[in-house]
C-alpha positions as CSV (number, residue, x, y, z in Angstrom):
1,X,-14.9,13.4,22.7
2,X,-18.7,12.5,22.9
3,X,-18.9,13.1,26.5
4,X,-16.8,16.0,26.5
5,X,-18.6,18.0,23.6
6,X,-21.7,16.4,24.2
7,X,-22.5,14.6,21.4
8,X,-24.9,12.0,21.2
9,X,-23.4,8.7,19.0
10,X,-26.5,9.0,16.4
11,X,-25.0,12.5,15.4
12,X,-21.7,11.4,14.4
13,X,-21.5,10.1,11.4
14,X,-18.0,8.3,10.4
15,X,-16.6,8.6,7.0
16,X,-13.6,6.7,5.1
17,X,-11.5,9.1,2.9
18,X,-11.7,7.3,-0.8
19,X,-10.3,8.0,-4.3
20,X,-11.8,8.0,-8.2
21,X,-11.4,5.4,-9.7
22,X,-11.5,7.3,-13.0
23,X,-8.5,8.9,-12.6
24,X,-6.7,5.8,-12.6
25,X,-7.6,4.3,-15.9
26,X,-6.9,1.7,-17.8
27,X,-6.4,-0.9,-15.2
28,X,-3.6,-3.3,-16.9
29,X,-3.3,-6.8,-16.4
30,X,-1.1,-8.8,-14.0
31,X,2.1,-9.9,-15.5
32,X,2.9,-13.4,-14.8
33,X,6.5,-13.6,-15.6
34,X,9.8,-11.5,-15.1
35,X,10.2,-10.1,-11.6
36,X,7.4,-9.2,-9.5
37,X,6.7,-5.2,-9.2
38,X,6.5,-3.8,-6.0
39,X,5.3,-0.5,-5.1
40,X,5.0,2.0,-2.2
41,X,4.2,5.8,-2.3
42,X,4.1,8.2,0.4
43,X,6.9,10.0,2.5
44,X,10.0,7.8,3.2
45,X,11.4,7.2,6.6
46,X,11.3,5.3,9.9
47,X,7.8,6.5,11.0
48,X,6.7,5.0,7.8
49,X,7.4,1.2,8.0
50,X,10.5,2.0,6.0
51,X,12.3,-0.9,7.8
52,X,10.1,-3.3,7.5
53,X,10.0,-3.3,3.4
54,X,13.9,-3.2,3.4
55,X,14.6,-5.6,6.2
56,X,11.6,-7.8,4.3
57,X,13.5,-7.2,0.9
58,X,17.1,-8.5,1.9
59,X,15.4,-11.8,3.3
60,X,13.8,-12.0,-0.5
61,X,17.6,-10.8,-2.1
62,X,18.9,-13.7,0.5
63,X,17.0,-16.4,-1.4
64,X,17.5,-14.4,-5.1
65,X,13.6,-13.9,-5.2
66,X,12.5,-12.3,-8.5
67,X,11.1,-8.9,-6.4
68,X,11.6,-5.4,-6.9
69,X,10.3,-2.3,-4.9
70,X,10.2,1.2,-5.9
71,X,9.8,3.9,-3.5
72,X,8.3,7.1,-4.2
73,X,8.3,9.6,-2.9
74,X,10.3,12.6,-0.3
75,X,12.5,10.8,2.7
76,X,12.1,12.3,6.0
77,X,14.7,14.9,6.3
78,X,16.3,13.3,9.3
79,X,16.3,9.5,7.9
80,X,17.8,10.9,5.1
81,X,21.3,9.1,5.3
82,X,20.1,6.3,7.2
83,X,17.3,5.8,4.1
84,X,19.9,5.9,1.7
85,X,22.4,3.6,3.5
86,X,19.5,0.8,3.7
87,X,19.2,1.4,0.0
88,X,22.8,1.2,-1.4
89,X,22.9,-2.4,0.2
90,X,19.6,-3.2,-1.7
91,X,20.4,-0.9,-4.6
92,X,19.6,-4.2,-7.3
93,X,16.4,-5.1,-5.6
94,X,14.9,-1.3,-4.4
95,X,14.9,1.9,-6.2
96,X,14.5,5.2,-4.8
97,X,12.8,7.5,-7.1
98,X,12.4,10.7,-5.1
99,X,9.0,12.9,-5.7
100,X,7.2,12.6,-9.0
101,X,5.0,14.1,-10.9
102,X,1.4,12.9,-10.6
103,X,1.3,11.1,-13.9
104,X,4.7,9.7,-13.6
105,X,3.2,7.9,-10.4
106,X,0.5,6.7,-11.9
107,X,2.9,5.3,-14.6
108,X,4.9,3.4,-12.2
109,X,1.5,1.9,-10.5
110,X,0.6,1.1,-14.1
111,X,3.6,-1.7,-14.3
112,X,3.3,-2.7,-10.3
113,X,1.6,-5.6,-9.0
114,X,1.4,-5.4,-5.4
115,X,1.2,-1.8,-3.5
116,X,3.2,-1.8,0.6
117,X,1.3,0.0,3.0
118,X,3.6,-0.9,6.0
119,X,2.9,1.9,8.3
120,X,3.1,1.0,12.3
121,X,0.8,0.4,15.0
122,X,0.9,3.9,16.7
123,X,-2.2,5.9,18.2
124,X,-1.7,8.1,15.2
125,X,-1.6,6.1,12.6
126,X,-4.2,3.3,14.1
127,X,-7.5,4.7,12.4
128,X,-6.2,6.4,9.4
129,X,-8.3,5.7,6.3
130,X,-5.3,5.9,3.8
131,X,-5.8,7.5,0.4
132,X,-3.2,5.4,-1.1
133,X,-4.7,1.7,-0.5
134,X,-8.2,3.3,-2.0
135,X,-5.7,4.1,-5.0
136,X,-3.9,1.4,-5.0
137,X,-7.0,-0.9,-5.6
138,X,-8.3,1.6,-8.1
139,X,-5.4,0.8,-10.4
140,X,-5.7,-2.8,-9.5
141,X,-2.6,-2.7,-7.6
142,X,-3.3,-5.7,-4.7
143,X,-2.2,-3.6,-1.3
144,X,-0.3,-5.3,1.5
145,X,-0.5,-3.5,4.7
146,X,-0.2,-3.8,8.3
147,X,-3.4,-4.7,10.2
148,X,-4.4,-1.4,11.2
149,X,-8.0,-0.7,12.0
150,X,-8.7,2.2,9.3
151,X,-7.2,-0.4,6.6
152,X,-9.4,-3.6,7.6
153,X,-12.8,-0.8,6.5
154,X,-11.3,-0.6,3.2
155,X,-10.1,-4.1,2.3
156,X,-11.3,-8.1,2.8
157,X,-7.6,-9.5,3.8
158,X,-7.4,-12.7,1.2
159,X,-9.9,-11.2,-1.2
160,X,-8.7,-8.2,-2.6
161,X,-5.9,-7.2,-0.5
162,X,-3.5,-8.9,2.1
163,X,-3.3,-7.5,6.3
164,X,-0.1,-8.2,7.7
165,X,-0.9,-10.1,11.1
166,X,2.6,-9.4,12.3
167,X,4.7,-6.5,11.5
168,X,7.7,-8.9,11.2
169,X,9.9,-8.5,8.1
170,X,9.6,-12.0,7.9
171,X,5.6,-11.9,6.9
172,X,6.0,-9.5,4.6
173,X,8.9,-11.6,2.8
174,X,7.2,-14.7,3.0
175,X,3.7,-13.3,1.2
176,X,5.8,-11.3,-1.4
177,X,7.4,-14.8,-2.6
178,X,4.2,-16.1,-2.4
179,X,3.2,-13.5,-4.9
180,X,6.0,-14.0,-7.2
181,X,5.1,-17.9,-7.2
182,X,1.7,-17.7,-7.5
183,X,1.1,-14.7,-10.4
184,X,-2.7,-16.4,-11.0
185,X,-3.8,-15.7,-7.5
186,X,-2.8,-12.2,-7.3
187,X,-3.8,-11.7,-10.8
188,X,-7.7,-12.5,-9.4
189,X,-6.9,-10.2,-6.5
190,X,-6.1,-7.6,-8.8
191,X,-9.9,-7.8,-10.2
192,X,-11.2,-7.8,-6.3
193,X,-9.4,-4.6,-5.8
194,X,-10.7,-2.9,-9.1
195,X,-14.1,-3.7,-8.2
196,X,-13.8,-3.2,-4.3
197,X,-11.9,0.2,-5.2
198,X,-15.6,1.3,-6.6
199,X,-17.3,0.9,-3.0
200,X,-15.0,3.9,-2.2
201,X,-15.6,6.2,-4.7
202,X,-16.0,9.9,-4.0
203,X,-19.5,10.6,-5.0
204,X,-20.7,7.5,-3.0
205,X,-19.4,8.7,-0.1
206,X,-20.1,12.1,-0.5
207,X,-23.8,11.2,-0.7
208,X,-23.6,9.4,2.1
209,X,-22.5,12.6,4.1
210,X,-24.9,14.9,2.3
């Protein structure tokens, strides 16, 4: 694209999308006992990593981990059946809660404790900057996503946010009991991703681009 419009590299100037931290207010503490909250938001479907979580949460329901994930959000028209099927398998361990109101999502963020962003590897997805991890670590929610290159600009993998080095079901499974077991660890991440939320805040980076 540089070559072709000509554009020398000191002109462009690259931008991560962010979120306001303001609007997700109060953060709430980690709970460190009953069964750990699991959240993901955002449309529902194949495309989306949507195997990954399941496939990741029967290996946990194998073992009788204390997990639960809530999906919000639309399926993809054409996964529909094959979405619901998954989940009626699952249907102790994973809820599907269909689109929600704004503050009703922000009340089931309130009460999770780690946020999936599971999307794959594909040229299109590759260098997104995703809206929801920025949110996610606003409400102190600790994100677990795939190890895209637009997620490793927002978060420090082991500091305030996990990267999935594999896009096996069997990673994802195996840090999700780890943050059932280990509520004090997360509970610190939690903080990271308040504070590291902050670095992507809209009038910071809106300055930047003025």
């Amino acid at each position: 694209m540089l070559r072709g419009l000509r554009i020398a590299p000191n002109k462009l100037v690259v931008s991560p999308n962010g979120a306001d931290p303001a609007l997700f207010r109060p953060a709430r503490p980690v709970r460190r006992t009953g069964k750990l909250e699991v959240v993901y938001v955002g449309w529902i479907g194949r495309a989306r990593g949507t195997k990954l979580m399941f496939d990741a949460m029967e290996r946990l329901q194998w073992v009788n981990a204390s997990v639960r994930l809530t999906l919000v959000g639309p399926i993809i028209p054409r996964d529909r059946q094959w979405v619901l099927y998954l989940q009626q398998r699952l249907a102790n361990s994973v809820l599907l809660t269909g689109r929600l109101p704004h503050p009703e999502v922000v009340s089931i963020l309130k009460r999770s404790v780690v946020g999936l962003y599971p999307f794959p590897a594909t040229e299109e997805l590759e260098f997104i900057h995703p809206i929801k991890v920025c949110e996610y670590m606003a409400m102190g929610v600790v994100p677990v996503c795939t190890d895209l290159t637009g997620v490793r600009d927002l978060l420090r993998d082991g500091v305030d946010g996990f990267l999935l080095k594999s896009a096996e079901a069997s990673a994802l499974a195996a840090f999700l009991h780890l943050a059932a077991s280990d509520r004090n660890r997360i509970e610190k991440m939690s903080a990271n991703a308040r504070t590291r939320a902050y670095q992507f805040r809209w009038d910071r980076i809106h300055t930047r681009l003025n």
